[in-house]
PQR file of N, CA, C, O and H, with PARSE charges and radii, in Angstrom:
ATOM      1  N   UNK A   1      89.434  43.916-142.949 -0.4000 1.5000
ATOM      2  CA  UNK A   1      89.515  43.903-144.403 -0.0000 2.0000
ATOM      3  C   UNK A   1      90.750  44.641-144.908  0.5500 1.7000
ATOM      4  O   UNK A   1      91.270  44.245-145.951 -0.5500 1.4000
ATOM      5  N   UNK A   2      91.315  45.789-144.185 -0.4000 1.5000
ATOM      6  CA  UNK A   2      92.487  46.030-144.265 -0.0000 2.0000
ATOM      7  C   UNK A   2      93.760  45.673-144.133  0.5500 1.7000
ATOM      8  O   UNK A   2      94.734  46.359-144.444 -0.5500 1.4000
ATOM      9  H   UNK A   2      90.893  46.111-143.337  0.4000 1.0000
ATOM     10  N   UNK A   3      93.761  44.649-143.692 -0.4000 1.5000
ATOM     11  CA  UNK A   3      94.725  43.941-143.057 -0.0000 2.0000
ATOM     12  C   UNK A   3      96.150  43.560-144.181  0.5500 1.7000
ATOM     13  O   UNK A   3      97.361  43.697-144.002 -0.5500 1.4000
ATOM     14  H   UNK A   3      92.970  44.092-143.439  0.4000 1.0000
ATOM     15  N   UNK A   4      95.428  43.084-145.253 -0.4000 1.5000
ATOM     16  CA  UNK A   4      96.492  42.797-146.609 -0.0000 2.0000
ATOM     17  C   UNK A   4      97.187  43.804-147.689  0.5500 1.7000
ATOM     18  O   UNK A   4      98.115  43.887-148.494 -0.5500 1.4000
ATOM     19  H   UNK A   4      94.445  42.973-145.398  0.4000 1.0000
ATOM     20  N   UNK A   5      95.907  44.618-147.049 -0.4000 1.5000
ATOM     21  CA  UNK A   5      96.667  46.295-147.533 -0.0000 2.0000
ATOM     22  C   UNK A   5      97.670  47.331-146.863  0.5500 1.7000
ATOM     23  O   UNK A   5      98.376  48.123-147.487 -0.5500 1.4000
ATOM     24  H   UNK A   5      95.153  44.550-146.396  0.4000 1.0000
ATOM     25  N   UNK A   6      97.613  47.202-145.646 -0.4000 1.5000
ATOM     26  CA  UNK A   6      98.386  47.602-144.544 -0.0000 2.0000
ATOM     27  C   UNK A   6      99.961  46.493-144.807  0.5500 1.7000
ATOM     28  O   UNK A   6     101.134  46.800-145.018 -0.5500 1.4000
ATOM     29  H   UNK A   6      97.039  46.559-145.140  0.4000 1.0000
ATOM     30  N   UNK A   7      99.357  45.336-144.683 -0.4000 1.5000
ATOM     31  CA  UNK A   7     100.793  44.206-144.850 -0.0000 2.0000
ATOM     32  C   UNK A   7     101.489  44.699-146.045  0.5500 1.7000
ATOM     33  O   UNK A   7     102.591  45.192-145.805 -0.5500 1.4000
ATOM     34  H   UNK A   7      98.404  45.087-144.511  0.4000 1.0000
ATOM     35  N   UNK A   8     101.126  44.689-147.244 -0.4000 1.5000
ATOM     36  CA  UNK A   8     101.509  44.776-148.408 -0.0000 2.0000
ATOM     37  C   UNK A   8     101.917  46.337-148.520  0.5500 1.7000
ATOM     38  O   UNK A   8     102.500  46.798-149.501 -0.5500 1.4000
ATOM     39  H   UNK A   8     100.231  44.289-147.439  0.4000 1.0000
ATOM     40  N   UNK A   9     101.685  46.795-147.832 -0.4000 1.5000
ATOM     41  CA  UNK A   9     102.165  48.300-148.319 -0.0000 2.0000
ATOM     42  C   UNK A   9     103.661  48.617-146.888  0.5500 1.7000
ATOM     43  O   UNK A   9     104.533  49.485-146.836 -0.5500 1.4000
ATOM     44  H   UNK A   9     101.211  46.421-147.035  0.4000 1.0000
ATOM     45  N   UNK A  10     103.389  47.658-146.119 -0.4000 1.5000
ATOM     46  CA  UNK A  10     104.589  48.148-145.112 -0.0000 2.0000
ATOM     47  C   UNK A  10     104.287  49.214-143.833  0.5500 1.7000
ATOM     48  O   UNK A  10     105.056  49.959-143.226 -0.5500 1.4000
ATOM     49  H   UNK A  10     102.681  46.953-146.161  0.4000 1.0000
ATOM     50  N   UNK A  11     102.925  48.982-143.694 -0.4000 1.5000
ATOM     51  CA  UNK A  11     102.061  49.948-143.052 -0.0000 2.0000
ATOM     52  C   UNK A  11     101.242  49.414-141.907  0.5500 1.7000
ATOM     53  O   UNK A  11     100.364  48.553-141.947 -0.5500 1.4000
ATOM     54  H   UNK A  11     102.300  48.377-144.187  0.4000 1.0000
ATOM     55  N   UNK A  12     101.855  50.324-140.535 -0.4000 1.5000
ATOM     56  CA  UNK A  12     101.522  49.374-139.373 -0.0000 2.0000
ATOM     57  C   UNK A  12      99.785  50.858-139.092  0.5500 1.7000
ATOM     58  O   UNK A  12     100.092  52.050-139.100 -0.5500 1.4000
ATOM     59  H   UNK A  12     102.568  51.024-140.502  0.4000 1.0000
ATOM     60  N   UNK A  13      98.901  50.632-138.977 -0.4000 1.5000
ATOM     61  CA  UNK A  13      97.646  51.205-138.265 -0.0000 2.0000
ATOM     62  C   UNK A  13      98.126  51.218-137.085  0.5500 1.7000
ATOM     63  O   UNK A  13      98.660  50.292-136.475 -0.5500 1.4000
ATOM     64  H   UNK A  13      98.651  49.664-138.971  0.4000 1.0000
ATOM     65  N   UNK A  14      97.868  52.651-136.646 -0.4000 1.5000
ATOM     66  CA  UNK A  14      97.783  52.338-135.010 -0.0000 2.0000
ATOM     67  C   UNK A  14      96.101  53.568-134.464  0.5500 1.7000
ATOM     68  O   UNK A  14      95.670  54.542-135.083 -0.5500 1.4000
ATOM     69  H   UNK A  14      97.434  53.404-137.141  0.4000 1.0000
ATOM     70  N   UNK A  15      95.742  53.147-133.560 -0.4000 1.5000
ATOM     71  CA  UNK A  15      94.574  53.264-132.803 -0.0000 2.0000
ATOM     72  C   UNK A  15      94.408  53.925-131.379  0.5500 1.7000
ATOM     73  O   UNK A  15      95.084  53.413-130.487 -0.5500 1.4000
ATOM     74  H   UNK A  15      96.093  52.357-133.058  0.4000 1.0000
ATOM     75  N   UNK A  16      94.176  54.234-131.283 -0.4000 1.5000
ATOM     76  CA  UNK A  16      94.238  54.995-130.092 -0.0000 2.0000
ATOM     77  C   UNK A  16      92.679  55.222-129.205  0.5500 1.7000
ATOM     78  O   UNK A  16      91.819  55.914-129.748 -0.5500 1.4000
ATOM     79  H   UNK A  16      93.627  54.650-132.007  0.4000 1.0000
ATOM     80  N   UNK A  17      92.402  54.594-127.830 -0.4000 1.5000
ATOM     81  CA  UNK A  17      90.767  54.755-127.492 -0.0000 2.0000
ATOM     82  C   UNK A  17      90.911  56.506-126.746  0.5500 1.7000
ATOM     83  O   UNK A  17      92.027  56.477-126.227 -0.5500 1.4000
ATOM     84  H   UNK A  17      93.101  54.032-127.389  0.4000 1.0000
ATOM     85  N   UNK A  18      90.461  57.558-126.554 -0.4000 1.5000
ATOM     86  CA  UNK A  18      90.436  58.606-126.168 -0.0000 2.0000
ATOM     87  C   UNK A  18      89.711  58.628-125.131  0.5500 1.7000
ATOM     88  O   UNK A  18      88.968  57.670-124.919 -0.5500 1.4000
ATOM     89  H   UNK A  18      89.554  57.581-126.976  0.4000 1.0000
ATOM     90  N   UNK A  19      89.755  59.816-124.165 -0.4000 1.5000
ATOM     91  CA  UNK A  19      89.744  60.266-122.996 -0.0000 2.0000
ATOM     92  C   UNK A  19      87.885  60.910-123.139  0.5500 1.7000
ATOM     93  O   UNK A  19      87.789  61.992-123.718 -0.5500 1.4000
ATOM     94  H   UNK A  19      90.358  60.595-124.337  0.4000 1.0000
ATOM     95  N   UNK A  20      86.904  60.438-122.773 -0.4000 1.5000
ATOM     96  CA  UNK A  20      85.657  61.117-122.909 -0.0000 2.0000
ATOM     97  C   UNK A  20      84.923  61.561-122.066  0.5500 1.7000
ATOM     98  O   UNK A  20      83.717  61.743-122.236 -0.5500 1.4000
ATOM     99  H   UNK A  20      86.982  59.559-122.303  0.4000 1.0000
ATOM    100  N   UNK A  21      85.830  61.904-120.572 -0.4000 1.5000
ATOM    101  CA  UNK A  21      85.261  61.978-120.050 -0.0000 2.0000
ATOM    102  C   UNK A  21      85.688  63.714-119.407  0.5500 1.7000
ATOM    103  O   UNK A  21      85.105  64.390-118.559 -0.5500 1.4000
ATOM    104  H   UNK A  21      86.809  61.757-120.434  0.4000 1.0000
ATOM    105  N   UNK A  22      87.085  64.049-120.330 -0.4000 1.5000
ATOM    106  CA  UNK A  22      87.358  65.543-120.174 -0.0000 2.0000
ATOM    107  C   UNK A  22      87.091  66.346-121.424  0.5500 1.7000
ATOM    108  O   UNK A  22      86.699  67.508-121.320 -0.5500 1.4000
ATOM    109  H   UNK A  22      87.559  63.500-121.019  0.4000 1.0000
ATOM    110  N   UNK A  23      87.306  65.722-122.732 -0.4000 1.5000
ATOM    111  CA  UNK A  23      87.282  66.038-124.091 -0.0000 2.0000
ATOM    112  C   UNK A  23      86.935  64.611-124.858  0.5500 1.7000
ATOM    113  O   UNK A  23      86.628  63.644-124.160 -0.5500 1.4000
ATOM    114  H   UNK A  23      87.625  64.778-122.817  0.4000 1.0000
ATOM    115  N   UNK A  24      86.984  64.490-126.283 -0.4000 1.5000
ATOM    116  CA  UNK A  24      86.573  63.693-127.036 -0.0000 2.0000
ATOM    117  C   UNK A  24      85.226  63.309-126.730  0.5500 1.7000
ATOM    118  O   UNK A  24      85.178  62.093-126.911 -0.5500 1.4000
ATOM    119  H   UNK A  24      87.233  65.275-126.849  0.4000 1.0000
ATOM    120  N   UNK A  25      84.249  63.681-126.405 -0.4000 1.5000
ATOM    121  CA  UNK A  25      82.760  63.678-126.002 -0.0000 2.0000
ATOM    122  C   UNK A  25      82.384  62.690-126.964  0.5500 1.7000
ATOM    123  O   UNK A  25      82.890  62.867-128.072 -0.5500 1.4000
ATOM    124  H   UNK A  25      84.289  64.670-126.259  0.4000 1.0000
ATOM    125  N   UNK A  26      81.581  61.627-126.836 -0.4000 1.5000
ATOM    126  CA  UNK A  26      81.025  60.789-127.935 -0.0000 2.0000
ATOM    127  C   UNK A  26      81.775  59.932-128.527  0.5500 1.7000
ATOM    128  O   UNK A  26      81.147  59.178-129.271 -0.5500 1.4000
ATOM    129  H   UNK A  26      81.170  61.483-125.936  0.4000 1.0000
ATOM    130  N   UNK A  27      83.269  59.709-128.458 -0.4000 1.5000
ATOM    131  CA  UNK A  27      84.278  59.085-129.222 -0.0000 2.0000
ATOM    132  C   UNK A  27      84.122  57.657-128.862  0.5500 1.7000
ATOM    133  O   UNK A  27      84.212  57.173-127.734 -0.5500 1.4000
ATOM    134  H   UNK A  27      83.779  60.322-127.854  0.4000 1.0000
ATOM    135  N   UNK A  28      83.840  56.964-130.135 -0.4000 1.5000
ATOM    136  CA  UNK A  28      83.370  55.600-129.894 -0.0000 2.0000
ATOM    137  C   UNK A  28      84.399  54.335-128.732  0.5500 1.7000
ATOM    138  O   UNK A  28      84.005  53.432-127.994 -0.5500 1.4000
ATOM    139  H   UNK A  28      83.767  57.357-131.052  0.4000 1.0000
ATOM    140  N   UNK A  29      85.997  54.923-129.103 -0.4000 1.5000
ATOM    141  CA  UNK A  29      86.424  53.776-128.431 -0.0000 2.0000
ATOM    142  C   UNK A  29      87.187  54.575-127.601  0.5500 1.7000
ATOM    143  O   UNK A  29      88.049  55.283-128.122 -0.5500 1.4000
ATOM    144  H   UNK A  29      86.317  55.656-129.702  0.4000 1.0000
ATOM    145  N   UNK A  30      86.966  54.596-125.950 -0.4000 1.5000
ATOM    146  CA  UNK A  30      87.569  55.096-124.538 -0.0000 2.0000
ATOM    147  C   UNK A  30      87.563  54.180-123.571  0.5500 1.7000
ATOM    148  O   UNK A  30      87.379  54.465-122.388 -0.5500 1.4000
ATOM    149  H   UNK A  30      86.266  54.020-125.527  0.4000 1.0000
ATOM    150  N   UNK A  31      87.797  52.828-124.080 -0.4000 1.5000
ATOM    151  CA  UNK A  31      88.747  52.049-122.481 -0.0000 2.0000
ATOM    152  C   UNK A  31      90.001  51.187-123.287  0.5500 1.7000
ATOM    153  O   UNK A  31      90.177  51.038-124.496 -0.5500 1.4000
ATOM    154  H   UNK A  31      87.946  52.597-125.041  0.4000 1.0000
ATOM    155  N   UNK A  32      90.756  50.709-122.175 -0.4000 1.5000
ATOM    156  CA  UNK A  32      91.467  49.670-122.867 -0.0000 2.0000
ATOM    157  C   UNK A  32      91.269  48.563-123.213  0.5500 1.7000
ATOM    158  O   UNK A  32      91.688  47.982-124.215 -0.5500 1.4000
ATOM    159  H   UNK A  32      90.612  50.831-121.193  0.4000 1.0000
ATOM    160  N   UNK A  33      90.406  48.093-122.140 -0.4000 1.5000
ATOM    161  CA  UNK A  33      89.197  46.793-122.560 -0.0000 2.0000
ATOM    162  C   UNK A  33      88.928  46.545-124.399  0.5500 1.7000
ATOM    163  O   UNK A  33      89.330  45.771-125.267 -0.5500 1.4000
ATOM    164  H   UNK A  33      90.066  48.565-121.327  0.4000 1.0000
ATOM    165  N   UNK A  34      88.098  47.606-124.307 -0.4000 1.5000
ATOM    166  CA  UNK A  34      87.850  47.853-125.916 -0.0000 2.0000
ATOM    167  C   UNK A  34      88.971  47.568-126.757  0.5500 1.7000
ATOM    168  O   UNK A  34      89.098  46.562-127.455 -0.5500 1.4000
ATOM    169  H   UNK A  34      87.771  48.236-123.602  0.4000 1.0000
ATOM    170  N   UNK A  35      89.883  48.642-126.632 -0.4000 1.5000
ATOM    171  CA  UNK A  35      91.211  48.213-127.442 -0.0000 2.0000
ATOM    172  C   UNK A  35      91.983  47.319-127.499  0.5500 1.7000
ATOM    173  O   UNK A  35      92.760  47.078-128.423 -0.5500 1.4000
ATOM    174  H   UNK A  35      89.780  49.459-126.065  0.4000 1.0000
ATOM    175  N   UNK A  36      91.793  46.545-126.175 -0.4000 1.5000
ATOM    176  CA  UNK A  36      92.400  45.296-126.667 -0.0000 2.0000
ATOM    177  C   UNK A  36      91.793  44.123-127.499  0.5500 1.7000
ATOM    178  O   UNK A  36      92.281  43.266-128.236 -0.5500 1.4000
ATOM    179  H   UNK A  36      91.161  46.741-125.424  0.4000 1.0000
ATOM    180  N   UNK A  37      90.406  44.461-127.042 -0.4000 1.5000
ATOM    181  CA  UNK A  37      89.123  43.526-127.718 -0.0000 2.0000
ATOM    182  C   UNK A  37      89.597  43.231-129.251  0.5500 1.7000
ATOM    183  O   UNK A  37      89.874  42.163-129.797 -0.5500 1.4000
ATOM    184  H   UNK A  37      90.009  45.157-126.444  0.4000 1.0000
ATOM    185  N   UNK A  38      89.591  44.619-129.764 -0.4000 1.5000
ATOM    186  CA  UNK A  38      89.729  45.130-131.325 -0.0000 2.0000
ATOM    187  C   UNK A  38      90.986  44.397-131.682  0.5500 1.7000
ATOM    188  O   UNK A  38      90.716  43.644-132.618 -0.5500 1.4000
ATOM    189  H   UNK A  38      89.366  45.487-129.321  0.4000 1.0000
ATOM    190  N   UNK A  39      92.297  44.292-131.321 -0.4000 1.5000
ATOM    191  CA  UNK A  39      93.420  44.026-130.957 -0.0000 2.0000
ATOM    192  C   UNK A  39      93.576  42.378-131.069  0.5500 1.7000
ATOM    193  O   UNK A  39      94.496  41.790-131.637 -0.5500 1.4000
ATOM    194  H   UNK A  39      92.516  44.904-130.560  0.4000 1.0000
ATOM    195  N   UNK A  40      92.396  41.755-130.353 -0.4000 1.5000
ATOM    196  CA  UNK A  40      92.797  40.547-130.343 -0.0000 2.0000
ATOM    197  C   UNK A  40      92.287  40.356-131.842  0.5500 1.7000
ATOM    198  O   UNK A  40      92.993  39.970-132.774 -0.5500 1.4000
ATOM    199  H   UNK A  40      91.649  42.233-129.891  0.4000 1.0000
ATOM    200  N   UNK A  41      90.813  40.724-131.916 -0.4000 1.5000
ATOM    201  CA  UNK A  41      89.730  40.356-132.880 -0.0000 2.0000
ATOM    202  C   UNK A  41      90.703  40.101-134.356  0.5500 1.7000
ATOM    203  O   UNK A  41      90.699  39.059-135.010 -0.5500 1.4000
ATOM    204  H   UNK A  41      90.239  41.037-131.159  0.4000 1.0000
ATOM    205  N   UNK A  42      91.437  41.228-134.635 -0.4000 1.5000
ATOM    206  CA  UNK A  42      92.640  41.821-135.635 -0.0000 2.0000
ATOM    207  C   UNK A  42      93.505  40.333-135.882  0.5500 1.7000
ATOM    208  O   UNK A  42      93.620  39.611-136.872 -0.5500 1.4000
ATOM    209  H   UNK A  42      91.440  42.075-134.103  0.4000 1.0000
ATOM    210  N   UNK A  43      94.056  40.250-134.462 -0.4000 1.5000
ATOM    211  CA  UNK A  43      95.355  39.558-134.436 -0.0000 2.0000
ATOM    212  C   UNK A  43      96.125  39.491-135.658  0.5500 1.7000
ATOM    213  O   UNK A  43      96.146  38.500-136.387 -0.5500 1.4000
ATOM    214  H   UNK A  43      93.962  40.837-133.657  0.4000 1.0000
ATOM    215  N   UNK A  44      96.954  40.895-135.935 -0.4000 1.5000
ATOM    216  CA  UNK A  44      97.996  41.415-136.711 -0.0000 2.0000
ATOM    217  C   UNK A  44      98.895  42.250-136.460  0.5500 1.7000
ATOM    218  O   UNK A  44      98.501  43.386-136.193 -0.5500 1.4000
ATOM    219  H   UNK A  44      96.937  41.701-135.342  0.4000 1.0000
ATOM    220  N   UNK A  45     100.367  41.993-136.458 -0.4000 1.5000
ATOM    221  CA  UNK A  45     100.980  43.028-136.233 -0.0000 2.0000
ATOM    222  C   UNK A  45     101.494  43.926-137.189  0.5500 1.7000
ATOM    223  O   UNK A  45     102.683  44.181-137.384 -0.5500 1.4000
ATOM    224  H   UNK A  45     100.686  41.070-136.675  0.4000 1.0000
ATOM    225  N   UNK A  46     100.102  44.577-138.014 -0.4000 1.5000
ATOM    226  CA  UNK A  46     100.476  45.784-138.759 -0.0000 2.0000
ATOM    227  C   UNK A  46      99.159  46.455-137.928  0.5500 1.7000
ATOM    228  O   UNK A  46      98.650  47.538-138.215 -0.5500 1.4000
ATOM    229  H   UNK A  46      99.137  44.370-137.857  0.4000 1.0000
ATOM    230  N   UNK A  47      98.669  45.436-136.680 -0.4000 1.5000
ATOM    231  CA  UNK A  47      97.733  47.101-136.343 -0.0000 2.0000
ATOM    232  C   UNK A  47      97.815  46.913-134.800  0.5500 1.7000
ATOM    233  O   UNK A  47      97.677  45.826-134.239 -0.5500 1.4000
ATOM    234  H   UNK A  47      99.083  44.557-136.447  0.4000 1.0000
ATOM    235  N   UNK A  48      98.137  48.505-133.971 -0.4000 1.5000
ATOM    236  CA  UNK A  48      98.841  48.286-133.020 -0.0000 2.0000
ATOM    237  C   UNK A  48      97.743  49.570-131.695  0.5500 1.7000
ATOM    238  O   UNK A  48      96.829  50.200-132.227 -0.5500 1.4000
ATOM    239  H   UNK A  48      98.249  49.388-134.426  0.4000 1.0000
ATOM    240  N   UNK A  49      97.903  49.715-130.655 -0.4000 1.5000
ATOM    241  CA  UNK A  49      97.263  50.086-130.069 -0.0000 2.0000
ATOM    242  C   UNK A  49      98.405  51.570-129.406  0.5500 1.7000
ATOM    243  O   UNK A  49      99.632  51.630-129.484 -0.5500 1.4000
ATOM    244  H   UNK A  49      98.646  49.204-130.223  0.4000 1.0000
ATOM    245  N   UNK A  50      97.549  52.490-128.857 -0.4000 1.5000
ATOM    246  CA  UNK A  50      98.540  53.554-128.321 -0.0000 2.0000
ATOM    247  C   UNK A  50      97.971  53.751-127.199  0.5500 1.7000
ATOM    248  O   UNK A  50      96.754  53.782-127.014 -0.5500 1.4000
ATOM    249  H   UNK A  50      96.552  52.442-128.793  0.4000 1.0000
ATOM    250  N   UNK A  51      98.895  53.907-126.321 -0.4000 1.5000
ATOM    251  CA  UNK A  51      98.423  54.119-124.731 -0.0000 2.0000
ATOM    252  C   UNK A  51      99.077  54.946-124.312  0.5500 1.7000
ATOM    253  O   UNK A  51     100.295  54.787-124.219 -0.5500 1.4000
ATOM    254  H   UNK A  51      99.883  53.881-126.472  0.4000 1.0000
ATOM    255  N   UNK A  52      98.357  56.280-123.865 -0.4000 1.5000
ATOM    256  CA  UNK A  52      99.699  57.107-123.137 -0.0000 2.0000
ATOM    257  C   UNK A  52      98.867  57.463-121.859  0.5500 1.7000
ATOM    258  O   UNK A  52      97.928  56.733-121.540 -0.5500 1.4000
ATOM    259  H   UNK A  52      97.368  56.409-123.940  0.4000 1.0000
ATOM    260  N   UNK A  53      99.159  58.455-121.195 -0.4000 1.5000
ATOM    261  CA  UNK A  53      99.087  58.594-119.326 -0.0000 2.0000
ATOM    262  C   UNK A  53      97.840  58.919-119.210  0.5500 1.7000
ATOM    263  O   UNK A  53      97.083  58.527-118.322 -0.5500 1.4000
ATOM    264  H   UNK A  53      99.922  59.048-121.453  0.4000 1.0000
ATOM    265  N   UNK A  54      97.453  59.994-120.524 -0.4000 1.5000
ATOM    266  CA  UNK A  54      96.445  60.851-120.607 -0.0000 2.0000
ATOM    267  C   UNK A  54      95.234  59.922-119.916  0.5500 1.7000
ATOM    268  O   UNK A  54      94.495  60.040-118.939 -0.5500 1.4000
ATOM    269  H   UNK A  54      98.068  60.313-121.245  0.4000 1.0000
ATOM    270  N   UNK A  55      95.443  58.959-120.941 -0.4000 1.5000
ATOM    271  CA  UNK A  55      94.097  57.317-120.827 -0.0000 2.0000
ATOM    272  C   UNK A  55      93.839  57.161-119.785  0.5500 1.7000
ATOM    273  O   UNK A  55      92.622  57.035-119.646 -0.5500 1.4000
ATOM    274  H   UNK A  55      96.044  58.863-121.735  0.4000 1.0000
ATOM    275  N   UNK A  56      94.493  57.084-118.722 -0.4000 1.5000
ATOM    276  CA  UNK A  56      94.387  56.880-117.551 -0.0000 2.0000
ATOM    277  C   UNK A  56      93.356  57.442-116.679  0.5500 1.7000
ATOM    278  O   UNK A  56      93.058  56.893-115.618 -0.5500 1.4000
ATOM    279  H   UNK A  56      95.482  57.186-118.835  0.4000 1.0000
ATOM    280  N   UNK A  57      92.766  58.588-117.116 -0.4000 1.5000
ATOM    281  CA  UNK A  57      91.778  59.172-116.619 -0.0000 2.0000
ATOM    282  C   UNK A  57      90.358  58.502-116.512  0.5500 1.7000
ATOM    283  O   UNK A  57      89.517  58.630-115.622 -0.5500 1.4000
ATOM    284  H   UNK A  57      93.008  59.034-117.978  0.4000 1.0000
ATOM    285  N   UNK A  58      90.322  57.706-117.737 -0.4000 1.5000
ATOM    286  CA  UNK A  58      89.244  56.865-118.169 -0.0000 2.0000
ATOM    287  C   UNK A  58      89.221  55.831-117.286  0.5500 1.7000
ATOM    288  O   UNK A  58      88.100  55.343-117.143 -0.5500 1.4000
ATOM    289  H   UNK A  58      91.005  57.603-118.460  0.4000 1.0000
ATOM    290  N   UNK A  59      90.126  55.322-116.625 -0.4000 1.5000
ATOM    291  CA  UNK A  59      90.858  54.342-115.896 -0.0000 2.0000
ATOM    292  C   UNK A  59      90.953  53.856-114.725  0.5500 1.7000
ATOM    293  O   UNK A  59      91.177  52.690-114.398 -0.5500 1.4000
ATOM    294  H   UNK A  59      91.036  55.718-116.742  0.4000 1.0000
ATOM    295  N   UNK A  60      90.670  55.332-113.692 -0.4000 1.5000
ATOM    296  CA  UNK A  60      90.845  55.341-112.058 -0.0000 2.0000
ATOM    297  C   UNK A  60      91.573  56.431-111.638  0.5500 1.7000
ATOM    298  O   UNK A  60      92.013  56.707-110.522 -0.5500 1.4000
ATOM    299  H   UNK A  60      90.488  56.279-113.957  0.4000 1.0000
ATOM    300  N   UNK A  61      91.664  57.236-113.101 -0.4000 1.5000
ATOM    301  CA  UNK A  61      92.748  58.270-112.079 -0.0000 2.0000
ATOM    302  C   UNK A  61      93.788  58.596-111.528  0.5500 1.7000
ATOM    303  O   UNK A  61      94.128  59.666-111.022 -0.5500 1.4000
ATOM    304  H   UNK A  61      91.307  57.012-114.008  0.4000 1.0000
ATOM    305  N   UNK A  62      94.503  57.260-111.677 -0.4000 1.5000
ATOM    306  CA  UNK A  62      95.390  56.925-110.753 -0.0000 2.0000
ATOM    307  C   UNK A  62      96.570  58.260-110.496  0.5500 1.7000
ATOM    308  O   UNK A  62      97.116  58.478-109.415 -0.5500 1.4000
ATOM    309  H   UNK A  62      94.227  56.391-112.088  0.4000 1.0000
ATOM    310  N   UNK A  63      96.798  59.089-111.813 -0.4000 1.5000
ATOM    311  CA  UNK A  63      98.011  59.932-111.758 -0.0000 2.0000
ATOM    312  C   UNK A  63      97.232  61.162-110.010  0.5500 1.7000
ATOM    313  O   UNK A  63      97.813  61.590-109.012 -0.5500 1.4000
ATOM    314  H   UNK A  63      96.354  58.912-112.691  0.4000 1.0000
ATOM    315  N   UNK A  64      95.867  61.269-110.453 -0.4000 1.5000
ATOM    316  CA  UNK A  64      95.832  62.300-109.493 -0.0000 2.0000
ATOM    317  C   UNK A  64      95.678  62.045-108.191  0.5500 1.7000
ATOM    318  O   UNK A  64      95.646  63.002-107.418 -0.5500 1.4000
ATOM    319  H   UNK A  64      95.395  60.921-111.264  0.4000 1.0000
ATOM    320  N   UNK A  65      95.573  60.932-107.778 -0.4000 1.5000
ATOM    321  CA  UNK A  65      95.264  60.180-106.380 -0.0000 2.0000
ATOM    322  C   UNK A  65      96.669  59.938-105.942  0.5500 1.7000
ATOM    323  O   UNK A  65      97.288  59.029-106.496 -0.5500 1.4000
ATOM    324  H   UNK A  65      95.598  60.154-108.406  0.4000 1.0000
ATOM    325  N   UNK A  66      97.303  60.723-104.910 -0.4000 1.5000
ATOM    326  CA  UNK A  66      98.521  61.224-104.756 -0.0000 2.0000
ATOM    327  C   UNK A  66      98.935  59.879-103.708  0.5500 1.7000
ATOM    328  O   UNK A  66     100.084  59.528-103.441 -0.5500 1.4000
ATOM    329  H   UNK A  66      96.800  61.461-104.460  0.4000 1.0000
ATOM    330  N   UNK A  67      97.683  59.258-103.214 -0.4000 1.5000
ATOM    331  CA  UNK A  67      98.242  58.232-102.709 -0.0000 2.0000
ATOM    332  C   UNK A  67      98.390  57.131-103.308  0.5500 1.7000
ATOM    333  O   UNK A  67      98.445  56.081-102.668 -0.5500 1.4000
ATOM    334  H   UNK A  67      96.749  59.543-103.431  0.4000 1.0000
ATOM    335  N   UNK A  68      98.474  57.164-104.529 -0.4000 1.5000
ATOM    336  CA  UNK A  68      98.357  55.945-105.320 -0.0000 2.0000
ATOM    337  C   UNK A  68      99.973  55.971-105.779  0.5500 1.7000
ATOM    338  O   UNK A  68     100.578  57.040-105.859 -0.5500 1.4000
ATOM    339  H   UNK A  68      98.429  58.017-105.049  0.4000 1.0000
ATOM    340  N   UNK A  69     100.612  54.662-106.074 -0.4000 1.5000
ATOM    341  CA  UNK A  69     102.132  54.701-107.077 -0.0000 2.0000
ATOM    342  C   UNK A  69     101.612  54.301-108.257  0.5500 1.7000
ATOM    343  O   UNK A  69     100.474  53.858-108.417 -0.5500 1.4000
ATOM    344  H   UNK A  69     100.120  53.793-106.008  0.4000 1.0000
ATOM    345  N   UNK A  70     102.615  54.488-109.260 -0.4000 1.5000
ATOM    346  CA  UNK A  70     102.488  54.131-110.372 -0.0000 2.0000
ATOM    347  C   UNK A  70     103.678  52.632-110.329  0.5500 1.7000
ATOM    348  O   UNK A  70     103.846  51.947-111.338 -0.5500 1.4000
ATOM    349  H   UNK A  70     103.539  54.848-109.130  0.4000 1.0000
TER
END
């Protein structure tokens, strides 16, 4: 429903799913699955998704599994 208000004002939303399994306890959206779900559902580019390393935890871990590459 936001979508024409965000357009019209020059205003991109961005979203972010959080980490719940060290902090953000209860936080409704923690995979990327989800966020992309939301993402497609949207299909607008005034609303955008944020992914940084942190996420990854939610994920597999991968940064701390020393045998893993990125």
């Amino acid at each position: 429903a936001c979508i024409p208000l965000l357009t019209d004002a020059g205003i991109t939303l961005v979203y972010e799913p959080l980490n719940t399994k060290v902090n953000h306890k209860g936080y409704f959206l923690y995979s990327s699955d989800e966020a992309l779900f939301v993402a497609e559902q949207v299909d607008s580019p005034s609303v955008k998704i944020l992914f940084d390393f942190y996420q990854q935890i939610m994920e597999g871990e991968r940064i701390r599994d020393s045998s893993q590459t990125l």
